[in-house]
C-alpha positions as CSV (number, residue, x, y, z in Angstrom):
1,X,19.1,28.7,-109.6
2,X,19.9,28.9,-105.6
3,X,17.1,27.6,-103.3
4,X,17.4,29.0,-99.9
5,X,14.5,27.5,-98.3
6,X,15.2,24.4,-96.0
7,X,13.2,20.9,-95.5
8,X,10.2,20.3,-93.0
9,X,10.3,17.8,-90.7
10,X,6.3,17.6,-90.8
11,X,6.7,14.0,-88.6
12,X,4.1,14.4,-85.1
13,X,5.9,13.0,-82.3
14,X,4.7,10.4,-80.1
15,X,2.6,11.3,-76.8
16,X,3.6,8.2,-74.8
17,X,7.1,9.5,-76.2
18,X,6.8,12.9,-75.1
19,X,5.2,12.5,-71.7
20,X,8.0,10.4,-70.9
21,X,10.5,12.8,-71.2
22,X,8.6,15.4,-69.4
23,X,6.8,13.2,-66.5
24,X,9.2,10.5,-65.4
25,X,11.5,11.0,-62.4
26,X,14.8,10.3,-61.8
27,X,15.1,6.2,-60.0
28,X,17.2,6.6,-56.4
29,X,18.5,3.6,-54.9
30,X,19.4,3.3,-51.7
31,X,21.5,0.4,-50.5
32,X,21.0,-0.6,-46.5
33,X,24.0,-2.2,-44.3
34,X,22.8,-6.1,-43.5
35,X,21.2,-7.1,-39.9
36,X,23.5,-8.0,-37.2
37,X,23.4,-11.5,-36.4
38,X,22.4,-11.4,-32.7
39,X,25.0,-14.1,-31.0
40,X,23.8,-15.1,-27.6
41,X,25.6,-14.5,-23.9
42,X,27.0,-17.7,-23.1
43,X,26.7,-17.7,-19.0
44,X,28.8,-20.0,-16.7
45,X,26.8,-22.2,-14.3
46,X,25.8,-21.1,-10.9
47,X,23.8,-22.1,-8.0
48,X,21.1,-19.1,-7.5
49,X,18.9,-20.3,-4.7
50,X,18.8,-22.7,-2.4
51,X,15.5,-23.5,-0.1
52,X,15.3,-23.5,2.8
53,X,17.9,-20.7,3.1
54,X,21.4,-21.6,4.5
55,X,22.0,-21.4,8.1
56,X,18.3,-22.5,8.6
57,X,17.4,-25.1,11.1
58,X,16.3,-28.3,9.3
59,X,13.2,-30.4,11.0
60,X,14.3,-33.7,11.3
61,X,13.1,-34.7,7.3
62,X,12.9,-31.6,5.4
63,X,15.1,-31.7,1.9
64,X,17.1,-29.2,0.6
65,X,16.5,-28.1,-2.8
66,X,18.9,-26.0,-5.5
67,X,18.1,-23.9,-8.2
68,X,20.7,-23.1,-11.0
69,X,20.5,-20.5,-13.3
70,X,20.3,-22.8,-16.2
71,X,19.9,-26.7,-17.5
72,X,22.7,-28.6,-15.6
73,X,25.0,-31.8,-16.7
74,X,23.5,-33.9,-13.7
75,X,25.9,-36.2,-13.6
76,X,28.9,-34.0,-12.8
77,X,26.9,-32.1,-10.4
78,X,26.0,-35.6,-8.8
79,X,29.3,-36.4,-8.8
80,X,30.5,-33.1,-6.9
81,X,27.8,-32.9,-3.9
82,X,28.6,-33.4,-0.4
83,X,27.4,-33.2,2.9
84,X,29.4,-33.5,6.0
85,X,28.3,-35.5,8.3
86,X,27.4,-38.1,5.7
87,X,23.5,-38.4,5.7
88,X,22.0,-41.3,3.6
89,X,19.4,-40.0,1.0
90,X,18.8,-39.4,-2.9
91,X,19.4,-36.8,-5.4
92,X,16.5,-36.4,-7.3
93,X,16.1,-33.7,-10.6
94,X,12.9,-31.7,-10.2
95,X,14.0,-30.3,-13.2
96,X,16.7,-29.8,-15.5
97,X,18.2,-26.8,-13.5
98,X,16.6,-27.9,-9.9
99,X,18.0,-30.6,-7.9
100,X,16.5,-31.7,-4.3
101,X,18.6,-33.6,-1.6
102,X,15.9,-35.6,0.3
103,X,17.0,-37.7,3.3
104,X,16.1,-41.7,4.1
105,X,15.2,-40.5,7.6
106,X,16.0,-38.0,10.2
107,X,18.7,-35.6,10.3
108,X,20.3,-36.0,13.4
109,X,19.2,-33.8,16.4
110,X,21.3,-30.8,17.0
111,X,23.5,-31.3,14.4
112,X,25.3,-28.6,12.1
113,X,25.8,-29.7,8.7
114,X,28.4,-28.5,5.8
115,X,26.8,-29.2,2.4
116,X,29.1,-27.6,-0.6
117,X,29.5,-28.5,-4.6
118,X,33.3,-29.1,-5.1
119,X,34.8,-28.1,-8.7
120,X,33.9,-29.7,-12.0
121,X,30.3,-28.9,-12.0
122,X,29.3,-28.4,-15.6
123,X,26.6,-27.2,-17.4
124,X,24.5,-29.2,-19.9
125,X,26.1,-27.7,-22.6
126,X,29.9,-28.1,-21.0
127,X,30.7,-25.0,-19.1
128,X,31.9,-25.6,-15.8
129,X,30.9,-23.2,-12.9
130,X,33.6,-20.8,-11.7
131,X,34.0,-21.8,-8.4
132,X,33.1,-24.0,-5.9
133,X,29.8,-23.2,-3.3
134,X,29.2,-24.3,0.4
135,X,26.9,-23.7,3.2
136,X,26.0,-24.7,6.5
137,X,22.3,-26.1,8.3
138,X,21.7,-26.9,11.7
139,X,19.3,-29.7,12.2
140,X,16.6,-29.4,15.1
141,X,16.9,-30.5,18.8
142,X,14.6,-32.4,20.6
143,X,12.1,-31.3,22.3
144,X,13.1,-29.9,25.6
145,X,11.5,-28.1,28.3
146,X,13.6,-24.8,28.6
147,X,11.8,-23.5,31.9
148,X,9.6,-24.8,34.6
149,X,7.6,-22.6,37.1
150,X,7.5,-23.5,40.4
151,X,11.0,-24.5,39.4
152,X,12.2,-27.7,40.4
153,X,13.0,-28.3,44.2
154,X,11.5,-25.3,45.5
155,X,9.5,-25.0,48.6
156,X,7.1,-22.9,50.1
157,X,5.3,-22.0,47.0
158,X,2.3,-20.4,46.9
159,X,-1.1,-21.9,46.6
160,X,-2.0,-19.6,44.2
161,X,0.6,-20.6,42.0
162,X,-0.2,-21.6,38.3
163,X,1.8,-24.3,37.1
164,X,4.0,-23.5,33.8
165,X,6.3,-25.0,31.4
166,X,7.9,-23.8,28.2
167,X,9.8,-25.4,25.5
168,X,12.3,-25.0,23.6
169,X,10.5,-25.1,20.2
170,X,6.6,-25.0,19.2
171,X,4.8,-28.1,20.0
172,X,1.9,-30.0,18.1
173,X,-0.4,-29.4,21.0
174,X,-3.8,-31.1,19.1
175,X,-5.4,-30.5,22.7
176,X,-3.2,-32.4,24.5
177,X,-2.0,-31.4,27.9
178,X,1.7,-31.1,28.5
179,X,2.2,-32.7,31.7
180,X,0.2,-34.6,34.5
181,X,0.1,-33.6,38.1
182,X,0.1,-36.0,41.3
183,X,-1.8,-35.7,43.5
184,X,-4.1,-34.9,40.9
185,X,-6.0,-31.4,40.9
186,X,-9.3,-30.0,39.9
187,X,-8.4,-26.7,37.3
188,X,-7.8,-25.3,33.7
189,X,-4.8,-26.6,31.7
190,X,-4.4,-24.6,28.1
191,X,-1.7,-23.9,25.8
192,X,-0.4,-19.7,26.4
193,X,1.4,-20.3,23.2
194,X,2.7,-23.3,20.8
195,X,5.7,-23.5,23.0
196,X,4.0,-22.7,26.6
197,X,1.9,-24.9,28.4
198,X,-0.2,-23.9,32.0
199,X,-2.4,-25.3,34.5
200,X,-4.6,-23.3,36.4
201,X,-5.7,-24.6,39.7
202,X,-9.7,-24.3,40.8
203,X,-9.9,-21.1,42.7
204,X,-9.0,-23.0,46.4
205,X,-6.0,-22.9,44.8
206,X,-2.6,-25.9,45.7
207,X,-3.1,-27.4,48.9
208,X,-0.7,-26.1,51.4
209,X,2.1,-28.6,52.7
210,X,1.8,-30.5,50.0
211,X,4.6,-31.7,47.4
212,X,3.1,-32.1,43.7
213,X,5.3,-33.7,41.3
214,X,4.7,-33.2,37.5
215,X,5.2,-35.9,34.9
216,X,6.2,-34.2,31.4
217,X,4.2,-36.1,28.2
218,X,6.1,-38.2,26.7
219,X,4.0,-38.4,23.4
220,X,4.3,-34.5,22.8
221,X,5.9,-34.0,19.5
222,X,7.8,-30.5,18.5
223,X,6.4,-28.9,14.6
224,X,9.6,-29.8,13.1
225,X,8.8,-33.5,14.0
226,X,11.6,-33.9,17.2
227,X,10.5,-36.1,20.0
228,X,10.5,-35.4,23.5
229,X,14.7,-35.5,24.7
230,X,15.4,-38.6,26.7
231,X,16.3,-38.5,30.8
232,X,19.5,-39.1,29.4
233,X,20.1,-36.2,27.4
234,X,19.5,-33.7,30.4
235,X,16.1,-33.8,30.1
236,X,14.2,-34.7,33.7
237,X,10.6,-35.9,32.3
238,X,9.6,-35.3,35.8
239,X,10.1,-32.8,38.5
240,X,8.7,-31.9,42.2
241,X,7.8,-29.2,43.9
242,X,6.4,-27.9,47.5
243,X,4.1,-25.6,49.1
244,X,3.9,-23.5,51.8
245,X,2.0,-24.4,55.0
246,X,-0.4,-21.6,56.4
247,X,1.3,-19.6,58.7
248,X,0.5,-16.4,60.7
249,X,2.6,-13.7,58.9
250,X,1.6,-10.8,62.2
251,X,-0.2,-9.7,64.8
252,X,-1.4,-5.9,65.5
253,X,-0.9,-4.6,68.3
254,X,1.9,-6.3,68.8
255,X,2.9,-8.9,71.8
256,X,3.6,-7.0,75.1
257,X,1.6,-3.7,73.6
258,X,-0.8,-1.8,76.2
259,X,-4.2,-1.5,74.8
260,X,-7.2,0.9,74.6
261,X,-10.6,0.3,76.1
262,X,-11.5,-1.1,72.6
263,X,-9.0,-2.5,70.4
264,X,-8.7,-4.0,67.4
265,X,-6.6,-6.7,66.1
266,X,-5.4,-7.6,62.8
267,X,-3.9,-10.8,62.0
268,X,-2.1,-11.2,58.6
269,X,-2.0,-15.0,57.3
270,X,0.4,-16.0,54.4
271,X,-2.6,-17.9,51.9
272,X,-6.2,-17.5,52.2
273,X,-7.7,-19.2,55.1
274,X,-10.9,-21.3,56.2
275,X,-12.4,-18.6,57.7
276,X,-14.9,-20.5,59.9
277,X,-12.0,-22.7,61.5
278,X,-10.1,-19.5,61.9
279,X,-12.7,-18.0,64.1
280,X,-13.5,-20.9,66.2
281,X,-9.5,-21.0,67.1
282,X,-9.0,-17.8,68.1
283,X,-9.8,-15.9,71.1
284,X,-9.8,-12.9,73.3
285,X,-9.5,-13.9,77.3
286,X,-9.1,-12.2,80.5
287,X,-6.8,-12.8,83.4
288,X,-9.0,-15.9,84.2
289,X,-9.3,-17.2,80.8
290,X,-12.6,-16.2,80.3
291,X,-13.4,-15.5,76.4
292,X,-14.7,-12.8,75.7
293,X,-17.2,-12.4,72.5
294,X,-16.0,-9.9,69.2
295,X,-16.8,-9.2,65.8
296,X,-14.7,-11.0,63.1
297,X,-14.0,-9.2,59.5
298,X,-12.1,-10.4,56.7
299,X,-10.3,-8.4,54.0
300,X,-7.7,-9.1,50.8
301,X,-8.9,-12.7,49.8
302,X,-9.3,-14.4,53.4
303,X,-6.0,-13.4,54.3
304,X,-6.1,-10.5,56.5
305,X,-9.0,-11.2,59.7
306,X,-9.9,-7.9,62.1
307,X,-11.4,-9.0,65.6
308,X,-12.6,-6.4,67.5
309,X,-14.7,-7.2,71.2
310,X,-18.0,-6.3,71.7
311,X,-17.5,-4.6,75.4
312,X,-14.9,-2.3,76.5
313,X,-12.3,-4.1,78.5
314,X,-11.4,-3.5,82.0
315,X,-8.9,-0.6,82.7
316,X,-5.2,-2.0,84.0
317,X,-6.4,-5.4,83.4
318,X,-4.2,-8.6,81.5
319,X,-5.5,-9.8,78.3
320,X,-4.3,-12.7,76.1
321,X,-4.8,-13.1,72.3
322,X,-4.9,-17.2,71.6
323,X,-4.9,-18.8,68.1
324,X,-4.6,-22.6,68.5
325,X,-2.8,-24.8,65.8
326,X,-5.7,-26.3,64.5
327,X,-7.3,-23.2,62.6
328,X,-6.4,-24.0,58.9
329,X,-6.0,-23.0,55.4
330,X,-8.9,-23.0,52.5
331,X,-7.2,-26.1,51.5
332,X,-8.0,-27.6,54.9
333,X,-4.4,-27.7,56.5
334,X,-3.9,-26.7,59.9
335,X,-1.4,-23.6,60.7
336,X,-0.4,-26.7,63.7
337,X,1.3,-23.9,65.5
338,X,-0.4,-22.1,68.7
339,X,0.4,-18.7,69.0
340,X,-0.4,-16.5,71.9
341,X,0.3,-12.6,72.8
342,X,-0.1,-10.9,76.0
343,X,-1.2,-7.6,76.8
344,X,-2.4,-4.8,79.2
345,X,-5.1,-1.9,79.3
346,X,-4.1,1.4,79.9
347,X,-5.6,2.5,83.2
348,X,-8.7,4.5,84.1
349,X,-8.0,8.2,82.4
350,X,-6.5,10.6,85.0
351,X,-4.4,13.5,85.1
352,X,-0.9,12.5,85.1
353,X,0.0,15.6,87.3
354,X,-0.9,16.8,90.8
355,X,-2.3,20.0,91.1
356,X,-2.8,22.6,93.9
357,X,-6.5,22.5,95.2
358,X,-7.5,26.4,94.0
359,X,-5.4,27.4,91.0
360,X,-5.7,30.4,89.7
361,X,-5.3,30.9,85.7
362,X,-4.9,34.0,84.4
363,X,-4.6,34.2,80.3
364,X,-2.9,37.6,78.7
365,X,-3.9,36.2,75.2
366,X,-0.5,34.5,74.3
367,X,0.4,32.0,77.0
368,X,0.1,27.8,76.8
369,X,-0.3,25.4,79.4
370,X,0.3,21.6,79.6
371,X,-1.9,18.8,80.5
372,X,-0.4,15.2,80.7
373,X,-3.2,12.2,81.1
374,X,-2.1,9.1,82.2
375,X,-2.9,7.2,79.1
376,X,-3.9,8.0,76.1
377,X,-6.9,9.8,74.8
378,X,-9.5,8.6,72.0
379,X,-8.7,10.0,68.3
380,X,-11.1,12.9,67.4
């Protein structure tokens, strides 16, 4: 008959089989863009630097050196320098993008030059820079003096005076002194600065009537190497100057002035003076030129003398104040002038007014009365 019973599939399955189906995940692939190629800027030429800086003053040797931004075709660049005035000199490559302008010798002095790289400068790898560059330099002058104290010419300088001159650049001093001085000195000469030189004189100071006249060194040498300008360039390597002689500046009380019992005079010189010499020249006399004897002081650096006489002088009487032309200076020069200055004492003190024999005075407590004296009283 009819079987309604089906087959077994008694078959075990595989466990490598199985876990695969159950255990494995599903693969995702993910795809990325490609890397960019990075393609590098290609720059034009151009000049970036240039030492020293333009509009610089040159010393009379320095080169001029020019950076580029990048490795240069040096024969084009060569080819398109200038420098106006033409200097002689050599291009040499410090390296591939640096070129240096050195000179054969010295600039010329005071000289402005116009360097500049025309057009067809090129790279080293063929680009040619956008435009054409150009500067100016001024090359250094020589060495000038700029200022001079005493200035040249003048007279009646002072004895104290310090001699001075500045230039117009620094100088290589090295310990050299700037200029010499005839008739020669005793004093201190030092550099202020690198461009001022002075000359102290020993504390007597300049002698008075004297002309000096100073002889600039000629082997003095400026930092950027200039010489010393020649006379024919404006420069005077030598100038002279004069002092003043010793002079009596005043006399207090003046000439013609009535004088107390006891004066004193002053006498005001112009530089100070040998005080000794001074003192023997001067005197105090009476009517019949006797002299009489006095006390002599001196004040502000020997220049100012007070003389004052040891005895009262006689009242109503004629004095004279002499100062002969031979008392002189520190520096041993005469005044040569003699000066004298006349005078007359007051008279013996009296009242100035007549009055009755018996007057009677009587004070209410707000009165005043006047009493005029022929001359006038001592202070305090």
């Amino acid at each position: 008959g009819c079987s309604f019973l089906q087959p077994v599939d008694k078959s075990i399955p595989s466990p490598t089989a199985a876990a695969s189906e159950t255990m494995m995940p599903t693969e995702t692939v993910t795809t990325l863009p490609p890397t960019p190629t990075n393609t590098p800027m290609v720059l034009p030429p151009t000049l970036v630097d240039v030492q020293p800086a333009p509009a610089s003053i040159l010393s009379l040797q320095e080169p001029l050196t020019f950076y580029f931004n990048q490795a240069m075709d040096k024969e084009s660049v060569e080819g398109s320098f200038e420098i106006k005035p033409s200097i002689p000199g050599s291009l040499i490559w410090l390296e591939d993008s640096v070129l240096q302008f050195k000179p054969e010798g010295d600039y010329p002095t005071s000289t402005s030059f116009l360097i500049s790289f025309r057009e067809g400068v090129l790279s080293a790898n063929g680009l040619a820079m956008l435009r054409s560059v150009e500067f100016s330099f001024q090359s250094s002058d020589y060495l000038r003096v700029s200022a001079q104290l005493p200035e040249p010419g003048d007279e009646k300088v002072g004895i104290d005076s310090s001699i001075m001159v500045t230039f117009n650049q620094s100088v290589v001093g090295d310990g050299q002194p700037a200029f010499s001085i005839q008739p020669e000195m005793d004093g201190t000469g030092k550099w202020v600065t690198d461009s001022i030189y002075a000359f102290y004189p020993q504390d007597s100071g300049l002698l008075a009537s004297t002309q000096y006249t100073i002889q600039l060194n000629t082997q003095l040498v400026g930092l950027s190497g200039a010489s010393l300008a020649p006379n024919y360039l404006d420069q005077d390597s030598s100038w002279s100057f004069s002092t003043d002689s010793p002079r009596l500046l005043s006399v207090q009380p003046e000439d013609g002035s009535s004088l107390p019992a006891l004066p004193e005079f002053v006498l005001n010189f112009n530089q100070p003076m040998d005080t000794e010499s001074v003192q023997m020249n001067l005197s105090l006399q009476n009517a019949r030129g006797k002299e009489l004897a006095g006390e002599f002081t001196w004040e502000k650096d020997n220049t100012q003398l007070h003389f004052q006489p040891l005895n009262q002088l006689d009242p109503e009487a004629e004095y004279s104040l002499v100062l002969l032309g031979l008392a002189s200076s520190q520096g041993g020069t005469p005044i040569k002038d003699n000066f004298a200055a006349g005078y007359v004492t007051y008279p013996q003190l009296t009242l100035q007014d007549d009055f009755p024999e018996m007057v009677q005075l009587t004070y209410d407590g707000g009165g005043s009365f006047v009493i005029h004296f022929n001359s006038p009283l001592a202070e305090g």
